[in-house]
C-alpha positions as CSV (number, residue, x, y, z in Angstrom):
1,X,-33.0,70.5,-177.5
2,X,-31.9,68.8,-174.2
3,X,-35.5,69.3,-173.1
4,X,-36.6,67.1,-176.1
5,X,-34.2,64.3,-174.9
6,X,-35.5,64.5,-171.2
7,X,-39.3,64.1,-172.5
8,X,-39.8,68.3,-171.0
9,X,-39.9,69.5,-174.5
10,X,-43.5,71.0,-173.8
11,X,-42.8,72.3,-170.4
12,X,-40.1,74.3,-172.2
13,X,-41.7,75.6,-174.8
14,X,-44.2,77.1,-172.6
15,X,-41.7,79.0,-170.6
16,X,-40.3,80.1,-173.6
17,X,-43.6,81.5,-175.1
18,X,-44.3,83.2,-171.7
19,X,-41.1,85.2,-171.8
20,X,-42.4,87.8,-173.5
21,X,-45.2,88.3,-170.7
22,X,-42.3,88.5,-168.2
23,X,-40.8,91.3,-169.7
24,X,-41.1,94.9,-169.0
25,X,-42.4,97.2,-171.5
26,X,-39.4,99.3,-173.0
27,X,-40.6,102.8,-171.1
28,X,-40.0,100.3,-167.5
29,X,-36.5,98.7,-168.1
30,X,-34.8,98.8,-165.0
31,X,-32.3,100.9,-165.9
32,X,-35.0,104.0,-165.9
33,X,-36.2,103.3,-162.5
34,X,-35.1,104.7,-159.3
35,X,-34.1,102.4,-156.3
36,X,-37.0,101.5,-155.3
37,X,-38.9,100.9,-158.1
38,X,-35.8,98.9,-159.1
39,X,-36.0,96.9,-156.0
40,X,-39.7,96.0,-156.8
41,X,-39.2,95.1,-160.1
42,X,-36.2,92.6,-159.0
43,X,-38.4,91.1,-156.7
44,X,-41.7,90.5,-159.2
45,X,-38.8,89.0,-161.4
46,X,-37.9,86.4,-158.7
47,X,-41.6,85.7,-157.9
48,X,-42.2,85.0,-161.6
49,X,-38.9,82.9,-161.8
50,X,-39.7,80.8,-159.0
51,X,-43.6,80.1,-160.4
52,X,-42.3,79.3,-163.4
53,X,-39.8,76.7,-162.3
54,X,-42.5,75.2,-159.7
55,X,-45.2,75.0,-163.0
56,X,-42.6,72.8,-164.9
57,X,-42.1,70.2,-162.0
């Protein structure tokens, strides 16, 4: 809602809708990984935060 108010309301929503293609399928959830494939999933996750936030500037 405070995205609305800002005049961001569509940058939002698209994040939102591309959550689910950030997501791991249920067999790769971090928590079945070993360290290393751990490590690489934490840093996909960052890469994808970070080009998310630079799309909605």
């Amino acid at each position: 809602m405070a995205a609305q108010h800002r005049r961001k309301g569509a940058e939002a929503a698209a994040v939102f809708r591309s959550i689910p293609e950030l997501l791991p399928g249920t067999k790769e959830l971090p928590g079945g990984l070993n360290n290393v494939q751990r490590d690489d999933f934490h840093l996909g996750w960052c890469a994808r935060v970070k080009a998310l936030e630079a799309a909605a500037e």
